[in-house]
KOLMISE-653613 format. One record per residue (C-alpha): residue number from 1; residue in one letter; chain; z, x, y. Coordinates in steps of 0.1 Angstrom, whole numbers, plus 5000, padded with zeros to 4 digits. Each point is the difference from the previous one (the first is absolute). Example, Ala and Ser with C-alpha at 12.3 -4.5 7.8 and 13.67 -1.06 7.14 Angstrom:
<nodes>
NODE   k r c   c3   c1   c2
NODE   1 A A 5078 5123 4955
NODE   2 S A 4993 5014 5034
</nodes>
This chain:
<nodes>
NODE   k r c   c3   c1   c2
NODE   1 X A 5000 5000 5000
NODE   2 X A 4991 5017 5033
NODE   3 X A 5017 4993 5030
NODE   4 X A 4978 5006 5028
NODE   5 X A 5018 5018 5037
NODE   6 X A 4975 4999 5025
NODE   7 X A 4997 5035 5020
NODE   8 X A 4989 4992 5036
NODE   9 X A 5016 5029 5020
NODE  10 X A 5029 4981 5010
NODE  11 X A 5024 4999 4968
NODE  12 X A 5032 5013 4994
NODE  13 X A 4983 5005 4968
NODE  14 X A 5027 5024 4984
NODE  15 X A 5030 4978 5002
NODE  16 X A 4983 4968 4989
NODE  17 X A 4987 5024 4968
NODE  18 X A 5035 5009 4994
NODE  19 X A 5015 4966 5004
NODE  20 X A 4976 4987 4975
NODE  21 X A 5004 5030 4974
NODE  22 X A 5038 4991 5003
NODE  23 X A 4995 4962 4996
NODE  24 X A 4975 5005 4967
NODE  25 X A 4965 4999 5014
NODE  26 X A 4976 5025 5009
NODE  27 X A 4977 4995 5032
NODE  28 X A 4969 5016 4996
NODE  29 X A 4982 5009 5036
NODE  30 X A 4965 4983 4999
NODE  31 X A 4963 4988 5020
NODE  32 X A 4982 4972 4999
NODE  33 X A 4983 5004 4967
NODE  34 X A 5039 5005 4984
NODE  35 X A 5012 4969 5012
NODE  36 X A 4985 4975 4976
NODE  37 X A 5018 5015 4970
NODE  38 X A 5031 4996 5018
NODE  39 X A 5031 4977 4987
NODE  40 X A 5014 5005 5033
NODE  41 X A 4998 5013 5037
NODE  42 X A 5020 5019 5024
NODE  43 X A 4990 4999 5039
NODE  44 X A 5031 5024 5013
NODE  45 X A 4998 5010 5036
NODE  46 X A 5017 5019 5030
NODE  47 X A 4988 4994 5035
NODE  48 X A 4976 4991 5020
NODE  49 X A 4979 4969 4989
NODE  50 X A 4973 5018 5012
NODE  51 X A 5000 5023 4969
NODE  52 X A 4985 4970 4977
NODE  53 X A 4969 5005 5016
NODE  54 X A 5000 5025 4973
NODE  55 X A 4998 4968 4975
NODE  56 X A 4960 5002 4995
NODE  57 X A 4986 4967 4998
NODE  58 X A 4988 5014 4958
NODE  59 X A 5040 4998 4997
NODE  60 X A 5003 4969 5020
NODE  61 X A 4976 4984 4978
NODE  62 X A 5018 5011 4968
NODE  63 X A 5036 4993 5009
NODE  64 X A 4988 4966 5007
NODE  65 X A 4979 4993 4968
NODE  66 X A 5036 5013 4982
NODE  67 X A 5020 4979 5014
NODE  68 X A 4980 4967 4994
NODE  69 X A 5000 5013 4970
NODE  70 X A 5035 4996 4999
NODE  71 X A 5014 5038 5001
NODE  72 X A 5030 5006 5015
NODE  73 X A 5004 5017 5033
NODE  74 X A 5027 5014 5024
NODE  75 X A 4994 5012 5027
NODE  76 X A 5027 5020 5016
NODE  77 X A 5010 5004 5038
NODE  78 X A 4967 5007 5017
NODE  79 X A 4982 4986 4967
NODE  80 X A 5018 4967 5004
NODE  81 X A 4988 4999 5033
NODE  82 X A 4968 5008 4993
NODE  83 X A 4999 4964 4975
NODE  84 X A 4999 4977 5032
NODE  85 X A 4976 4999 5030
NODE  86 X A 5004 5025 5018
NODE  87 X A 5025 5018 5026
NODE  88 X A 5004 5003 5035
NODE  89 X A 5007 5036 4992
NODE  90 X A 4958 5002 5000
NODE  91 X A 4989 4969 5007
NODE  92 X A 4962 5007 4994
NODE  93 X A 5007 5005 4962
NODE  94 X A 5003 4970 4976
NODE  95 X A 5026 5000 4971
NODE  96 X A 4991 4990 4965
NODE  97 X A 5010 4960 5007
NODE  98 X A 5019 4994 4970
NODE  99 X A 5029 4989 5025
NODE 100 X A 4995 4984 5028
NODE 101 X A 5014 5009 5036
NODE 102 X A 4997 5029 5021
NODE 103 X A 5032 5032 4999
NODE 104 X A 5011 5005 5035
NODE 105 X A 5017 5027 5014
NODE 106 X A 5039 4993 4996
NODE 107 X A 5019 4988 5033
NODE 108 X A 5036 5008 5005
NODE 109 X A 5029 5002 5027
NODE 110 X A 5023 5028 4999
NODE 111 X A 5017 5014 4984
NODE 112 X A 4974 4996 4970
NODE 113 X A 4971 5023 5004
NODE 114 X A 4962 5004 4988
NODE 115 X A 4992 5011 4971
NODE 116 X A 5028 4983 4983
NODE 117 X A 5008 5027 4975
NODE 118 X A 5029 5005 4975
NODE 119 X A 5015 4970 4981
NODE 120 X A 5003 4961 5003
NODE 121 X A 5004 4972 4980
NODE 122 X A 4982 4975 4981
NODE 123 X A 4999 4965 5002
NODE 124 X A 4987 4986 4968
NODE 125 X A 4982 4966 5013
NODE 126 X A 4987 4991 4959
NODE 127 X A 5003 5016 4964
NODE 128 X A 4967 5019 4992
NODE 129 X A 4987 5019 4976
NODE 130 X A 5000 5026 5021
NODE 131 X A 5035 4998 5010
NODE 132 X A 5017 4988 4966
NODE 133 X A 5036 5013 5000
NODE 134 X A 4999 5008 5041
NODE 135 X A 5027 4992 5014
NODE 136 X A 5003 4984 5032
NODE 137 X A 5013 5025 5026
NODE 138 X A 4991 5030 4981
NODE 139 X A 4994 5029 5022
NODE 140 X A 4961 5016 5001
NODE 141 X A 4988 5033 5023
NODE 142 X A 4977 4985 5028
NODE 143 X A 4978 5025 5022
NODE 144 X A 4971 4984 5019
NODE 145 X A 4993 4984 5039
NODE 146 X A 4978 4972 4987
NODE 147 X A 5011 4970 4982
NODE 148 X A 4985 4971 4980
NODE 149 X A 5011 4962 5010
NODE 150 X A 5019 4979 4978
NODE 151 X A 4975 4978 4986
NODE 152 X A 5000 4979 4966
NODE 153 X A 4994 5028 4979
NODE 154 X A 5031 5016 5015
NODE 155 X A 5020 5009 4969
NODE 156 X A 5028 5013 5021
NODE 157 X A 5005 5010 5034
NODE 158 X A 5024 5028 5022
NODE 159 X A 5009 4998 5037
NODE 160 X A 4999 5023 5024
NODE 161 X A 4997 4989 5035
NODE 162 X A 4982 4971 4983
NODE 163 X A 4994 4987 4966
NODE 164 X A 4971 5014 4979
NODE 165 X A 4985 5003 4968
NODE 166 X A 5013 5025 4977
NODE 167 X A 4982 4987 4969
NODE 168 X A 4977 4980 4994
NODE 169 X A 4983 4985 4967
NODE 170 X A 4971 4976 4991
NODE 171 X A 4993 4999 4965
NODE 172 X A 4995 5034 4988
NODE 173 X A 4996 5013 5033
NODE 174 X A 5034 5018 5018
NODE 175 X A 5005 5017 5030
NODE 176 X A 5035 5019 5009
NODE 177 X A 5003 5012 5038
NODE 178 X A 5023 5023 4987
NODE 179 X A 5002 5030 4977
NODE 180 X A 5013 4993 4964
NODE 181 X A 4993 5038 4989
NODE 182 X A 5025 5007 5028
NODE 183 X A 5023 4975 4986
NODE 184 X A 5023 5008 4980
NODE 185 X A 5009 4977 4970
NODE 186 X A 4986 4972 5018
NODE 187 X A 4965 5015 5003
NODE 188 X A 5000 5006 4968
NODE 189 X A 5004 4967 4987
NODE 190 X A 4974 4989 5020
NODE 191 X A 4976 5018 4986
NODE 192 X A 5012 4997 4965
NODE 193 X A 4992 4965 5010
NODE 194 X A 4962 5008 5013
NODE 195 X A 4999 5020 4963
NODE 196 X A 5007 4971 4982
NODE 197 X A 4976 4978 5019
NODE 198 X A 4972 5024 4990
NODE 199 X A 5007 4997 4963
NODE 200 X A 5003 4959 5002
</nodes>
């Protein structure tokens, strides 16, 4: 079973490969021809949303044929971001559209600041998948300026300055704004939790 992480120049690729060694899976970096013998798809991310430019419209194509398909994908901080519209972080540049809604840059009086780094809390809004033995209030490691809106695919939600979406699931499609490779125990389970979604 190969488990597809997508290499687009803005990954934390190392951590996310050794958080997924340490949960049971190995991710295996591939293209656009790779993908369709994939069981499952990791979109990680660090930045600027102007780095999935990088995402080639061949990869595009692919991730999208996957995932009507019904394979499984996270996408991770930026990646999550990357599976709505767009951003006002580079407003030119269109997302994938699996969400909808826009991520806009976080707004916040003092004395919070942007980025909101370090660790907050979750709110668990439903039991998914996903998040299966989360729970509610467990602390996750946050680093990012731009945040996603709490929609109905909203899974669960943290607040700083303002509420946002930390996670978000539709189907076998999931987002986390945060980092679960940075996450301690928590993290882990989560993607324990993508794992087993891969293998039905």
């Amino acid at each position: 079973m190969l488990m597809g992480l997508l290499d687009y120049g803005a990954g934390n690729l190392t951590s996310v490969r050794k958080a997924f060694d340490a949960a049971g899976a190995q991710l295996t970096l591939v293209n656009a021809s790779q993908l369709p013998d994939c069981a499952g798809i990791v979109v990680p991310g660090v930045g600027h949303f102007a780095a999935t430019r990088a995402i080639g419209s061949a990869v595009r194509e692919a991730v999208t044929r996957r995932v009507e398909a019904g394979v499984p994908l996270l996408g991770i901080c930026l990646g999550m971001q990357w599976l709505f519209a767009g951003s006002a972080e580079s407003p030119d540049l269109a997302g994938l559209g699996i969400f909808e809604g826009r991520c806009e840059r976080m707004t916040v009086d003092r004395p919070l600041k942007v980025p909101h780094v370090g660790w907050n809390r979750l709110r668990i809004d439903r039991s998914t998948p996903l998040l299966e033995g989360v729970e509610s209030d467990s602390q996750v490691y946050f680093t990012h300026s731009f945040a996603a809106p709490v929609t109905g695919d909203c899974v669960a939600s943290t607040t700083h300055g303002k509420a946002f979406a930390a996670a978000v699931e539709r189907g076998q499609v999931c987002g986390v704004q945060f980092h679960p490779e940075k996450s301690g125990e928590v993290g882990l389970a989560i993607i324990r939790n993508f794992i087993r979604m891969t293998r039905g």
